[in-house]
C-alpha positions as CSV (number, residue, x, y, z in Angstrom):
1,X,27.6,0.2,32.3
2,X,26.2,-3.1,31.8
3,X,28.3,-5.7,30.6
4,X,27.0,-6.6,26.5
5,X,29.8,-5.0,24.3
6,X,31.5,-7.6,22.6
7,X,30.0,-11.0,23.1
8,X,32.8,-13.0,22.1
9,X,31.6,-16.2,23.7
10,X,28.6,-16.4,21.6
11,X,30.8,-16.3,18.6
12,X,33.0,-18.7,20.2
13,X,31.2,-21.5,21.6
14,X,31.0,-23.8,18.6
15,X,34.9,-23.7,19.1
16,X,35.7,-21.2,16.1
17,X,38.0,-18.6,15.5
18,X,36.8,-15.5,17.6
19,X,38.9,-13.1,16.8
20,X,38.6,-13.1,13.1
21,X,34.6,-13.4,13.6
22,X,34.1,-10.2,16.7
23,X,36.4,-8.7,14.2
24,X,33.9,-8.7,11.2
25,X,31.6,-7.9,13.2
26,X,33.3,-4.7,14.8
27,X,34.0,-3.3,11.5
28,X,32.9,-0.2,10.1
29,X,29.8,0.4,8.2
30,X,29.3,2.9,5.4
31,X,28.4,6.5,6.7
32,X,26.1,8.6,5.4
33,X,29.3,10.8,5.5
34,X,31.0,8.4,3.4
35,X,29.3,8.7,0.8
36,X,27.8,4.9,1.7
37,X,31.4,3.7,1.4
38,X,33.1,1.1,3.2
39,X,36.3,2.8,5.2
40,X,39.4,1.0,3.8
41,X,41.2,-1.3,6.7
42,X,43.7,1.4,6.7
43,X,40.9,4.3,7.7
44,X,39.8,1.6,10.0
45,X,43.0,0.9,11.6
46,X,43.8,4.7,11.5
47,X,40.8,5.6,13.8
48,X,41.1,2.9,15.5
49,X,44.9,3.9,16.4
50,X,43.5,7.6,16.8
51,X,40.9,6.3,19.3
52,X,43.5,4.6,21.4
53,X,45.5,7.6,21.5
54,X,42.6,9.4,22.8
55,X,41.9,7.0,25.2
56,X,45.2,6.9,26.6
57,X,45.6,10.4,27.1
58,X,42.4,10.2,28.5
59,X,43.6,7.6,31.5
60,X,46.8,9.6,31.7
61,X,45.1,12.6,32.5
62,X,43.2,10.9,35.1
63,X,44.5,7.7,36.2
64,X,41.5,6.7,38.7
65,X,38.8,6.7,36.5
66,X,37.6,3.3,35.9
67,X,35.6,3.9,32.9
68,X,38.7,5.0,30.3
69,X,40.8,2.2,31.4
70,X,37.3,0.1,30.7
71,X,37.0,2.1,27.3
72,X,41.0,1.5,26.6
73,X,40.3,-2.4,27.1
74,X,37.8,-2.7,24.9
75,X,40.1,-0.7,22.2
76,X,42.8,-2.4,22.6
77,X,41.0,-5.9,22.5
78,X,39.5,-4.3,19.0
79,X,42.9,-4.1,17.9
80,X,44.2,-7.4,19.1
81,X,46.5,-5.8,21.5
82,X,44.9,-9.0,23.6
83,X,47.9,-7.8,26.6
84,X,47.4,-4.5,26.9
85,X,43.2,-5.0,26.9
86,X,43.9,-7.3,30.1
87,X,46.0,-4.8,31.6
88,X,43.2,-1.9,31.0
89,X,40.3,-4.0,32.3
90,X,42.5,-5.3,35.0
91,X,43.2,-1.5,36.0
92,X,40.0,-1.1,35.8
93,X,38.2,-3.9,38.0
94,X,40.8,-2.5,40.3
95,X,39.5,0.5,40.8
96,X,35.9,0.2,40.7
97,X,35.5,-3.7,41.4
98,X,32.0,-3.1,40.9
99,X,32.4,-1.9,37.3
100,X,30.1,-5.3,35.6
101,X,31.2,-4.6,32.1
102,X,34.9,-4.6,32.8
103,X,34.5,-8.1,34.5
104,X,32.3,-9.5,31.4
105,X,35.3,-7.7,28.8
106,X,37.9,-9.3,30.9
107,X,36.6,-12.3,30.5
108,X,36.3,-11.8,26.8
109,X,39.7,-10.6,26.2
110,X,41.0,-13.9,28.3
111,X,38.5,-15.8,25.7
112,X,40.3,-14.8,23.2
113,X,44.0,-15.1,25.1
114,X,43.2,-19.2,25.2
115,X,42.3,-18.6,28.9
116,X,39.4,-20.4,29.7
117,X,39.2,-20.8,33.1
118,X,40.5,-16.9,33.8
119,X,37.1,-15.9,31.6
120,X,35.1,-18.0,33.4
121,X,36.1,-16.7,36.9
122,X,35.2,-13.1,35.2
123,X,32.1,-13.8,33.7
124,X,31.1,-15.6,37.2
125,X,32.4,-12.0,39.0
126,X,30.2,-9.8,36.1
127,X,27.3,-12.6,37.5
128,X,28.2,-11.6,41.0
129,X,27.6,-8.2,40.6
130,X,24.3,-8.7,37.9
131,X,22.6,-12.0,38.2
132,X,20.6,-10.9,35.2
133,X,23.6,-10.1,32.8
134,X,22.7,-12.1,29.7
135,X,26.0,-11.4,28.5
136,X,28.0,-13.1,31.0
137,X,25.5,-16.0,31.0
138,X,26.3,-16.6,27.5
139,X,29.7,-15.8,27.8
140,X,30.3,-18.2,30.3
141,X,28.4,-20.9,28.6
142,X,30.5,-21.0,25.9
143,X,33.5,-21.2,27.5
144,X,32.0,-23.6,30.1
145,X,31.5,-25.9,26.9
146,X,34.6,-25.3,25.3
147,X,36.4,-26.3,28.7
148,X,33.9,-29.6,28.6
149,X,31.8,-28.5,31.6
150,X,28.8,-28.8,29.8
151,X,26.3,-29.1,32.5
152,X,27.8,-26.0,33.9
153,X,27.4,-24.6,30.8
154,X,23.8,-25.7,30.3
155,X,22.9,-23.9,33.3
156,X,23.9,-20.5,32.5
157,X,22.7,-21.1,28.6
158,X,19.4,-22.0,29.8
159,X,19.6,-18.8,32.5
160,X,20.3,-16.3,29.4
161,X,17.5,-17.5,27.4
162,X,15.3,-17.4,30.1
163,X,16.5,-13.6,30.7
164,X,16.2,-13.3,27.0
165,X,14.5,-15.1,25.0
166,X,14.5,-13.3,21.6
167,X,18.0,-13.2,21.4
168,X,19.2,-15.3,18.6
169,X,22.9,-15.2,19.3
170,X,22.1,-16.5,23.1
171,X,19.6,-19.1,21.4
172,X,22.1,-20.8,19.3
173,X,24.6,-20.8,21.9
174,X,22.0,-22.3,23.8
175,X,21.7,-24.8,21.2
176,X,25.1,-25.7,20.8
177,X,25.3,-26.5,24.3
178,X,22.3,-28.6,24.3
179,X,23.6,-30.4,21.6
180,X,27.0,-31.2,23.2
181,X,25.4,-31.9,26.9
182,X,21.7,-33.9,25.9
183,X,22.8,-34.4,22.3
184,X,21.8,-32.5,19.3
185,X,18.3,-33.7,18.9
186,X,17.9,-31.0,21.5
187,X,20.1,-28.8,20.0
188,X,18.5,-29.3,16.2
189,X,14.7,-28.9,18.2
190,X,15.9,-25.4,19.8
191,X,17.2,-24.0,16.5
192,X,14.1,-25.3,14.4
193,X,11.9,-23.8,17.0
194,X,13.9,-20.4,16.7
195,X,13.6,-20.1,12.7
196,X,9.4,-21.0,13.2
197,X,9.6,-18.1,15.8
198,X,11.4,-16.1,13.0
């Protein structure tokens, strides 16, 4: 598994709320089997609890298998559950330290824990293991900047746009880094050259 499910440093690094916006983001569209409706936040929160249920049978049945506890992190990190998501991924990286996308969702759930310098040391293990994980890159560019280690954070902003270059979300991340390292005449030049490009 590669290591680009929720990318909560990009919708962190201007310093926001993250949780409320991967939140949004995470929610459920309408379904064809809907009807086109929305799911009210209690069917949300319902399947949501139902998929954790699942999940955790599923690791009880088979306690070794890095991917549910992976899968069981990223669940619980849906549901704020921020403690139990860093024990899954930490059960996880433990038994497959290989396993890139548990390393990059560690680092997200400590993001969004307050624990800056833990997600760094993750998203730098996910890099580790997958020099080309735009993910991570981004990831740990905006926490870089958040901690004030901007020209860390330049360099692994300018590494994810040069892996990807069409990705918006890594461009403005890019750009808000810029802006806080070189000041935002470089930022306010990246983002007017990505809406031309657009």
């Amino acid at each position: 598994r590669r290591g680009d499910r929720v990318g909560v440093g990009q919708a962190c690094a201007g310093g926001g709320t993250p949780p409320r916006d991967v939140l949004r983001r995470l929610q459920p569209r309408p379904s064809a089997r809907s009807g086109g409706r929305r799911l009210s936040e209690t069917d949300a929160g319902a399947r949501l609890d139902a998929a954790i249920g699942a999940a955790r049978a599923a690791v009880a049945r088979d306690e070794n298998r890095a991917a549910g506890w992976h899968d069981l992190g990223l669940l619980y990190q849906r549901r704020g559950a921020l403690a139990q998501s860093r024990a899954a991924f930490e059960r996880a990286v433990e038994l497959e330290p290989a396993l890139v996308s548990a390393h990059n969702n560690l680092g997200n759930t400590f993001t969004l824990l307050g624990d800056l310098d833990a997600a760094v040391a993750s998203y730098r293990r996910a890099l580790e293991l997958d020099p080309a994980l735009v993910p991570a890159h981004a990831n740990a560019a905006a926490a870089l900047h958040r901690l004030g280690r901007n020209d860390e954070a330049l360099a692994h902003a300018r590494r994810a746009v040069a892996l990807d270059p069409n990705a918006t979300t890594v461009q403005i991340t890019a750009a808000l880094v810029e802006g806080a390292a070189l000041g935002f005449a470089a930022a306010l030049e990246r983002l007017e050259a990505l809406v031309a490009r657009d």
